[in-house]
N, C-alpha and C positions, 0 to 999 in steps of 0.2 A: 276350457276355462269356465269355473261354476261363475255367472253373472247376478246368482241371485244368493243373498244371505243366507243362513240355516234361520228360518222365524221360531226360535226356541220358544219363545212367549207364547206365540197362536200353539203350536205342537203340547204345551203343558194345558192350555184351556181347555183344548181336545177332551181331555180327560177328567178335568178338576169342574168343570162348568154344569150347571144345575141344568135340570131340563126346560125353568125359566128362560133359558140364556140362549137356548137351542138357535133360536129365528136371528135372535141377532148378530149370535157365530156366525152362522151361514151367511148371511147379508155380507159381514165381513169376508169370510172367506171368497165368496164370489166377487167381491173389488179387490181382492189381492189376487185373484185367478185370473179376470177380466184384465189385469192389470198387466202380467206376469206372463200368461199361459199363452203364446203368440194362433197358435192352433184355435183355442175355444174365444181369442178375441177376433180370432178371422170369421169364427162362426155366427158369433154374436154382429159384427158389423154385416154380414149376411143378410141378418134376418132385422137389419137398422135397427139392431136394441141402445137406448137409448142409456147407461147405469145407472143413471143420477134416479131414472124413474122405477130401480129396480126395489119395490118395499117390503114385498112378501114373500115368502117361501113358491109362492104359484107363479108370480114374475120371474122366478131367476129360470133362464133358456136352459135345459137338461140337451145333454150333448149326445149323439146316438152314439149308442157303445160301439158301430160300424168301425168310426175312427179310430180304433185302435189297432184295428187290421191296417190302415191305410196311413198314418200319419204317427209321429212320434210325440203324444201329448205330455206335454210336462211346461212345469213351470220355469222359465231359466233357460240357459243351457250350463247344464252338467255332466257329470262322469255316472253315470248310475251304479251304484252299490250292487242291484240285481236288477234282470231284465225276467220277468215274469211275462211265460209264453202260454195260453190256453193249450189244453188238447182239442184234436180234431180229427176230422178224417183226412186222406190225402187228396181229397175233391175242393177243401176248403183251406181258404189262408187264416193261420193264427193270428189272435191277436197279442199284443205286448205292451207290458206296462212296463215303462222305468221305473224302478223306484231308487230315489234320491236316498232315503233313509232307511236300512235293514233295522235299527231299531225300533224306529216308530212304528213299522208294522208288526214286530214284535211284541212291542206294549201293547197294539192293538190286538193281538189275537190272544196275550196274554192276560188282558184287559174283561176281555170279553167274554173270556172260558172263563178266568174266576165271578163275573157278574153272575153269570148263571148255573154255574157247577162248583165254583169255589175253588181252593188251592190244588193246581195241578200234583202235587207232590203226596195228596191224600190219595189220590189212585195207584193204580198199575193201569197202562194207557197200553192196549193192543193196538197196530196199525196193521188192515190189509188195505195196500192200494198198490196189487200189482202194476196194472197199466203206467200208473203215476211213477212209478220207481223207474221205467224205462226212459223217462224222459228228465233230461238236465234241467229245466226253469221250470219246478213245478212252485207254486204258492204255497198247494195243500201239502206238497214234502214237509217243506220246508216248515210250516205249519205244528204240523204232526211231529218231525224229528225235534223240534225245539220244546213241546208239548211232554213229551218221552222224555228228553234229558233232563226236564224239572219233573216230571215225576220221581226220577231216582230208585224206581224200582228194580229190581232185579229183574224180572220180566220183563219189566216193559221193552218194546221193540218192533220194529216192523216184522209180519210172518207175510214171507208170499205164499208157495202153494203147501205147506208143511202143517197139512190138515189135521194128521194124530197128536203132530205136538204141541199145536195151540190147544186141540182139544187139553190135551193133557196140562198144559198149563191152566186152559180157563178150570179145570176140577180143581186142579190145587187150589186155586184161587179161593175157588166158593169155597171148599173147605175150611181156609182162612176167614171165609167172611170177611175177606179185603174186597173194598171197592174196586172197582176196574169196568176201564172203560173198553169198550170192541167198537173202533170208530174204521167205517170201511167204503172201498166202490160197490155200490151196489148189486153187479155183480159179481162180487168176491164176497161177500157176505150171501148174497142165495146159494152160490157153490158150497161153501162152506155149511150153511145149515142143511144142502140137500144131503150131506154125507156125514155130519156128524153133532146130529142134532140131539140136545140136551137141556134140561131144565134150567136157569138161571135165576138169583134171586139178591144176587150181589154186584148183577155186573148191566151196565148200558150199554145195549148196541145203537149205534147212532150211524146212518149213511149218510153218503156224501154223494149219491144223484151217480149216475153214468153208466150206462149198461155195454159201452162202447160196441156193438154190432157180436157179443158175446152168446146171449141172445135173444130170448123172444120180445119186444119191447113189452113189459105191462105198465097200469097205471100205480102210482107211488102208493095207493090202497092195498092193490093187489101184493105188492111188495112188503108193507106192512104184513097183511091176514099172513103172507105165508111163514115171514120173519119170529113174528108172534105167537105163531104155531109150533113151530122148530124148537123154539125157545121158551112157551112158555110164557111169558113173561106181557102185562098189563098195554105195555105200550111201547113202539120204538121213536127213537131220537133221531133228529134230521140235523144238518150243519147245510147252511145257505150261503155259498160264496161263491168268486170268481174271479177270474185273473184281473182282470180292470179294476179290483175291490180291496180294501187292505184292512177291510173289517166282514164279521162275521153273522150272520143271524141263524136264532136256534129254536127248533121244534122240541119240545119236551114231550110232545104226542099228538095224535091226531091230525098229524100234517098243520097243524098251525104256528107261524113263525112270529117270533120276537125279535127285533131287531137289536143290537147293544146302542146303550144310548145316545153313542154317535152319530149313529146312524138313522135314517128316515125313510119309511119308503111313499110314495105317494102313489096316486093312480091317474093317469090319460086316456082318454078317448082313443080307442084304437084307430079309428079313420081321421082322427085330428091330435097329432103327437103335441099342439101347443094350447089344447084346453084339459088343464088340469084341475083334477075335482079341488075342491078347499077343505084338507086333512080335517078330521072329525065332525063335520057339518052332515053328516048324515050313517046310518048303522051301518050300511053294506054301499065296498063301490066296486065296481067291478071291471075292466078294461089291461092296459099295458104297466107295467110296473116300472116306474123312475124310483131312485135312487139317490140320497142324499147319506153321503159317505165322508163325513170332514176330516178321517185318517188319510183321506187323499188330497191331502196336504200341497202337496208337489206336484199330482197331476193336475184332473177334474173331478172335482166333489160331486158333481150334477151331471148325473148317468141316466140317458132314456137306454131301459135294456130291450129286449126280445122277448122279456117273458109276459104271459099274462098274467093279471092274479088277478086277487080281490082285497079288499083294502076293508078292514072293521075300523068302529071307530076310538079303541084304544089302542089304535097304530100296530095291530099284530095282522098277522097278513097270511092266505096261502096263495101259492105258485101253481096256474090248472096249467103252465104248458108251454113251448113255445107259440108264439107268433106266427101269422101264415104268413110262409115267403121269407126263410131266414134259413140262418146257418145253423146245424146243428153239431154240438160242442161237446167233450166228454160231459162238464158237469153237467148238464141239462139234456140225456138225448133221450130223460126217462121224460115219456108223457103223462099225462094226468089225466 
């Protein structure tokens, strides 16, 4: 039995709200989550937080993404549309996100990709993510296949190991001077450029993190020089997600990421997960990255992850790595 309304109103502000509006979306969505979320108010009574005194973006309690392994967080109880499962190894337990609404994450990834690349449909969208094809609840499938069918091109498509004919696709391409994108797992993109490496000048290779035990781990640098080498080409694009997440952030190069403007990242004190810096109060912050995601709507908006970063202060951010003492997951088992 769904217990809880579809909030159509809060899911359009998502999207339509100025970046003014930001603090006080969030405020709100935190007393509809507090309110709603029986998991993130068990946690919140936990730690005696009090709502009434929640005012800032630094007061609202970030939830450790642990819980998603362990408990079913969502708002309600309902029928979930899709159960989004992380990759792993088989030493670790996945984590799983319901989600209430396949469209809102929809608009969110489709939202997101037009903010920063514009209309899907101006490309040809190559997808390699073998590992990701092998499993039923992936996000980034689902992502990527929905990504593809607005593209509309005749190419576009997932390639798994069929290295001469993507080659052969991405030349026509360029010859076209058609846009396209080569959005991949990490290592399916070094495979791919150790054996058929060519010049590009029309097309974005953009990774998606995960070396799955493939092989050697490097740092996302290293991954870069070799990529950029292979190819040619000024600079590679990064895509920043995860299963717990229903929105996206994007590197245009040099490993530094933008979040879509739903989204917020902050930073904590790695030995005190509940002192959070105050967003742009200083140029560089450097510690544990939380997560402020108001396309999670349904679940929890307020994610303490695993990763470390560093926090600039117009809210763009890089990822140096996991956390010591954590699980490590397809999309993140690249180090920094």
């Amino acid at each position: 039995m769904n217990t809880v309304v579809k909030n159509t109103t809060a899911e359009e502000k998502i999207f339509t709200s100025s970046a003014a509006e930001f603090t006080s979306l969030a405020l709100q969505t935190f007393r509809y989550q507090h309110q709603h979320n029986a998991v993130y108010r068990s946690y919140c009574d936990v730690l005696k937080i009090d709502s009434s005194r929640i005012q800032t973006l630094t007061d609202i309690p970030f939830l450790p993404i642990s819980f998603f392994k362990t408990h079913s967080v969502q708002v309600g109880n309902f029928v979930p549309e899709a159960i989004f499962e992380s990759s792993g190894t088989t030493q670790t337990i996945p984590s799983r996100h319901t989600v209430k609404s396949l469209a809102l994450y929809q608009r969110s990834f489709t939202e997101g990709f037009k903010h920063y690349y514009g209309n899907p449909a101006d490309y040809c969208i190559l997808a390699l993510l073998p590992s990701y094809l092998e499993r039923q609840h992936s996000s980034l499938v689902l992502m990527a296949d929905a990504l593809i069918k607005q593209s509309g091109h005749t190419h576009s498509g997932f390639y798994l190991n069929e290295w001469q004919q993507l080659k052969q696709v991405i030349t026509l391409l360029e010859q076209q001077q058609q846009k396209t994108l080569l959005i991949g797992v990490t290592f399916a993109l070094l495979d791919f450029a150790a054996l058929e490496a060519m010049p590009l000048q029309h097309t974005i290779v953009m990774e998606t993190g995960g070396m799955k035990g493939r092989r050697e781990e490097m740092t996302r640098q290293q991954v870069h020089e070799e990529l950029i080498k292979a190819f040619q080409l000024p600079h590679i694009h990064s895509e920043y997600g995860m299963t717990e997440l229903l929105s996206q952030a994007y590197s245009l190069g040099n490993g530094i990421f933008k979040p879509v403007p739903w989204m917020k990242v902050l930073i904590r004190e790695e030995d005190d997960p509940f002192a959070i810096y105050q967003p742009g109060t200083q140029p560089v912050s450097n510690g544990a990255i939380n997560i402020i995601d108001l396309a999670n709507l349904y679940s929890c908006s307020f994610i303490a992850t695993e990763d470390a970063g560093r926090l600039y202060a117009d809210g763009s951010f890089e990822v140096l790595g996991r956390l010591d003492n954590t699980d490590i997951r397809g999309c993140s088992l690249m180090a920094i």
